[in-house]
C-alpha positions in Angstrom: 0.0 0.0 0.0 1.3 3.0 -1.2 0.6 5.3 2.1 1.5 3.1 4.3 1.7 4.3 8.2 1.0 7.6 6.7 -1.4 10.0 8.3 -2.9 12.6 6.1 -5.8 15.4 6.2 -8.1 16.2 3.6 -9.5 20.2 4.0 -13.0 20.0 2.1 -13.1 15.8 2.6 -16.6 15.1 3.1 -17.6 15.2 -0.6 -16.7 15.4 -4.1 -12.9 15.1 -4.7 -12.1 15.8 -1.0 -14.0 12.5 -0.5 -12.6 10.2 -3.4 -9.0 11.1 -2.0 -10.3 10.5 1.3 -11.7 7.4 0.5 -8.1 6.4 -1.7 -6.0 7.3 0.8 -7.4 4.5 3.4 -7.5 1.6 0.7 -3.6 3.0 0.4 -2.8 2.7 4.0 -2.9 5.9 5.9 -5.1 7.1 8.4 -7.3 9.8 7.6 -8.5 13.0 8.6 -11.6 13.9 7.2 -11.7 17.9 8.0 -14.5 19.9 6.7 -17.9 22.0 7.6 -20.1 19.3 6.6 -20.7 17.4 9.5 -23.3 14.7 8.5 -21.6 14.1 5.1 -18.1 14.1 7.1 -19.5 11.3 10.1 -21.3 9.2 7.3 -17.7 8.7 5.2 -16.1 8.4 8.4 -18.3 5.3 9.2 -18.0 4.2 5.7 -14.2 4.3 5.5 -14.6 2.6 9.1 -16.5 -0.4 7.8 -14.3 -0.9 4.7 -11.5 -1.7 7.3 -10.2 1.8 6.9 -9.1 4.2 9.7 -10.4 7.6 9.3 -11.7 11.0 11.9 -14.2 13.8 10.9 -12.9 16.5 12.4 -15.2 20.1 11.8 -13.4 22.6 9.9 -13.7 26.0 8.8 -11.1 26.6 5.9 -10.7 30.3 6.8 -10.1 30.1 10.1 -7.0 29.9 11.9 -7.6 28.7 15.2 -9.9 25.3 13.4 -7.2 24.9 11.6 -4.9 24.7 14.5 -6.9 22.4 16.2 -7.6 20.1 13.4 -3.8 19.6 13.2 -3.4 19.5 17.0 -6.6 16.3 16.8 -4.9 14.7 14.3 -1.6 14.5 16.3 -3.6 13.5 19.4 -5.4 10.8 17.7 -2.5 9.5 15.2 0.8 10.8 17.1 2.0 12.5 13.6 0.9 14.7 10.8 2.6 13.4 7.3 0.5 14.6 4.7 -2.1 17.7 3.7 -4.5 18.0 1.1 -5.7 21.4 0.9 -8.7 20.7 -1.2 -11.2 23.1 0.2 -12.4 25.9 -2.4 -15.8 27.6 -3.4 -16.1 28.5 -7.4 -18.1 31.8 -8.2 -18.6 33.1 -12.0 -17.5 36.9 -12.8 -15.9 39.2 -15.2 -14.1 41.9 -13.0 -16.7 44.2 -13.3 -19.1 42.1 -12.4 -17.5 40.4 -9.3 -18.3 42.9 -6.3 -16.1 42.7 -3.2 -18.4 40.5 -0.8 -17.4 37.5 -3.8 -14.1 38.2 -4.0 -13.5 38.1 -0.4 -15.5 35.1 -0.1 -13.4 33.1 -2.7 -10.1 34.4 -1.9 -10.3 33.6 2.0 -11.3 30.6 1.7 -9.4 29.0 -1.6 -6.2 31.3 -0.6 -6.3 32.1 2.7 -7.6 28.5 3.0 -4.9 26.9 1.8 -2.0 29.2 3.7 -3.7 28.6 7.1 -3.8 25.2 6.6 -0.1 25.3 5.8 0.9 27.0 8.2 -0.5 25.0 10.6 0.7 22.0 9.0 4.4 23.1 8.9 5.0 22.6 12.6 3.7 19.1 13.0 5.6 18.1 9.9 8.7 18.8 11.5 7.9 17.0 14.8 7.0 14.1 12.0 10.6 14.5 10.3 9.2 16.0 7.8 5.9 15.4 5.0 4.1 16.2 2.0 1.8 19.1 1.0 -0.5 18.5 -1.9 -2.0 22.0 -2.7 -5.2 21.6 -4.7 -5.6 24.6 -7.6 -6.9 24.5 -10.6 -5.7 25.0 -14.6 -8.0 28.0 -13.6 -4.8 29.3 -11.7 -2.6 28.5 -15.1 -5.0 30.4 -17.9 -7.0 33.1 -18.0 -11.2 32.7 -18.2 -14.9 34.5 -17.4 -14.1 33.9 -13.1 -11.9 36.9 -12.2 -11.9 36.2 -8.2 -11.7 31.8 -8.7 -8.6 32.3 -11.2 -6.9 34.7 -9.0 -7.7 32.7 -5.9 -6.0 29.7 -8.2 -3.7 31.6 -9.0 -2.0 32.7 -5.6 -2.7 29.4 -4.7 0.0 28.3 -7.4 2.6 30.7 -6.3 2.0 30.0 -2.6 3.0 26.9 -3.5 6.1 27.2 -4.8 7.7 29.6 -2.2 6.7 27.1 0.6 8.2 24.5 -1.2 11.3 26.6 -1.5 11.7 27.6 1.7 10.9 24.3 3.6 12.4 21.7 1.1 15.7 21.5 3.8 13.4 20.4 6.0 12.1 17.2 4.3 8.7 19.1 3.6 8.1 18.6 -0.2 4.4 21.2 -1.7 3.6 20.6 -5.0 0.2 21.7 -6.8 -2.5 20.0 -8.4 -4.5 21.7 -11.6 -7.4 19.7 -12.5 -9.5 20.6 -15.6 -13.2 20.5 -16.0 -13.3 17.0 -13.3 -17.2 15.3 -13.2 -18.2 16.7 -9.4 -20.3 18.6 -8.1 -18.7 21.9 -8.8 -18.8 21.4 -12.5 -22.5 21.9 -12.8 -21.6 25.6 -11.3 -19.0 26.2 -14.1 -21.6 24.7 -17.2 -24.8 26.0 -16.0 -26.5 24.4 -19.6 -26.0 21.3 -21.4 -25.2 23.4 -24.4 -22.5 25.1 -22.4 -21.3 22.1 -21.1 -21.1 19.8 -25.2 -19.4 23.4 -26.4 -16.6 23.7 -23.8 -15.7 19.9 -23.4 -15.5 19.6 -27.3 -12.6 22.1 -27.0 -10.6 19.5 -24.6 -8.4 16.9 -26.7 -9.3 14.0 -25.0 -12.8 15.3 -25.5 -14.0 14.5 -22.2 -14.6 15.8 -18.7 -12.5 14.0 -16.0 -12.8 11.6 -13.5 -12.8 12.1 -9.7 -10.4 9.2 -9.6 -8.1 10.5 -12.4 -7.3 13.4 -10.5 -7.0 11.3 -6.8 -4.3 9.0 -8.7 -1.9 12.3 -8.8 -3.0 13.6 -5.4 -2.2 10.2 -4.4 1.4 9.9 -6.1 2.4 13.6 -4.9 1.0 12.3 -1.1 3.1 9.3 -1.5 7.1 8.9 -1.3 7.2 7.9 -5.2 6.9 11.9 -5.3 10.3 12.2 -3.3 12.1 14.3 -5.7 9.1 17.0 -6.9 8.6 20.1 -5.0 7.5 23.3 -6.3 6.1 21.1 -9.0 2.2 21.4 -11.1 0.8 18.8 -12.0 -1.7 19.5 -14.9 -4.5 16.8 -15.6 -6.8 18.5 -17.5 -7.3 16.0 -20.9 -4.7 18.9 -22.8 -6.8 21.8 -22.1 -4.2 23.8 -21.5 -1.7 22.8 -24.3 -3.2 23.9 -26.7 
């Protein structure tokens, strides 16, 4: 098992793609920290990870606040005696031109996809040292790569890019590797936000060269290998699985 007597947590793991990697990571091996704001979806994968013969925690979380954050870690270490591996996955998606974006949305977007994802770093760093070091899996988006119609989410996706490389830079002597992850159009939940028609939806997945949305699970498999120690040598790294979106 490729996570073996790891212990990881998932920001944003009760559903959609925090839930897939959730549900990965314990067929892999680790125990898992389910944190999130979703309490009955968090306790019912709990008790389904449980009765798979996993070993998994739902532990309430706000993304954009510090002091859940802190405690989240501090549960985890209580509970597992380490912290080896985050998944920031927690984010919100809201449609806007610039001028059509007013301040309450691009607060709401940036504090919890950006500030979201420093917090929980920050909070992580300190329990991957007692651990000897670990792995930081920063969830953005080919949103935070190109340009498109959601001003705040692509500039949200895009700090969340650059965050990511100068914590890899600054912490890589320490054995703490942070790399990024930049799905492209992925069948959950959130999707049906970003093609609000059908029509929208046929004209914008024709334009991907795998012509295709993708999987939950396609994205989980490199969460997964950045999580896991085949990933020793990337930091600082993106991983783009988008079907060649953005090559193009």
């Amino acid at each position: 098992m490729r996570l073996e007597g790891k212990v990881a947590l998932i920001s944003g793991g009760a559903r959609g793609m925090g839930a897939s990697e959730a549900r990965r990571f314990a067929r892999e091996g680790a125990k898992v920290g389910i944190a999130d704001v979703l309490e009955d979806e968090g306790r019912r994968l709990e008790a389904e990870i449980a009765e798979a013969g996993g070993d998994a925690v739902f532990i309430r979380l706000d993304a954009t606040s510090e002091d859940d954050w802190i405690g989240a870690v501090a549960e985890v270490e209580q509970r597992y005696g380490k912290l080896d591996v985050l998944v920031n996955n927690a984010g919100i998606y809201r449609r806007g031109y610039v001028l059509d974006t007013d301040t309450q949305t691009w607060d709401d977007v940036m504090d919890v996809n950006a500030k979201g994802v420093f917090l929980g770093t920050k909070a992580a760093i300190p329990a991957m040292r007692r651990a000897g070091g670990g792995s930081i899996v920063n969830i953005s988006s080919t949103a935070g790569l190109v340009g498109g119609g959601a001003a705040a989410y692509n500039a949200s996706k895009g700090a969340v890019r650059l965050l990511t490389k100068a914590t890899a830079i600054q912490y890589a002597k320490e054995g703490i590797r942070v790399n990024s992850v930049h799905p492209g159009p992925i069948d959950t939940d959130m999707l049906a936000m970003v093609y609000t028609s059908a029509e929208m939806r046929e004209e914008r997945l024709a334009n991907i060269p795998l012509g295709r949305a993708g999987r939950p699970e396609e994205v989980v498999n490199g969460v997964l290998f950045l999580a896991s120690d085949e990933a020793s040598f990337m930091t600082g790294s993106e991983l783009v699985i988008d079907g060649g979106a953005t090559a193009q």
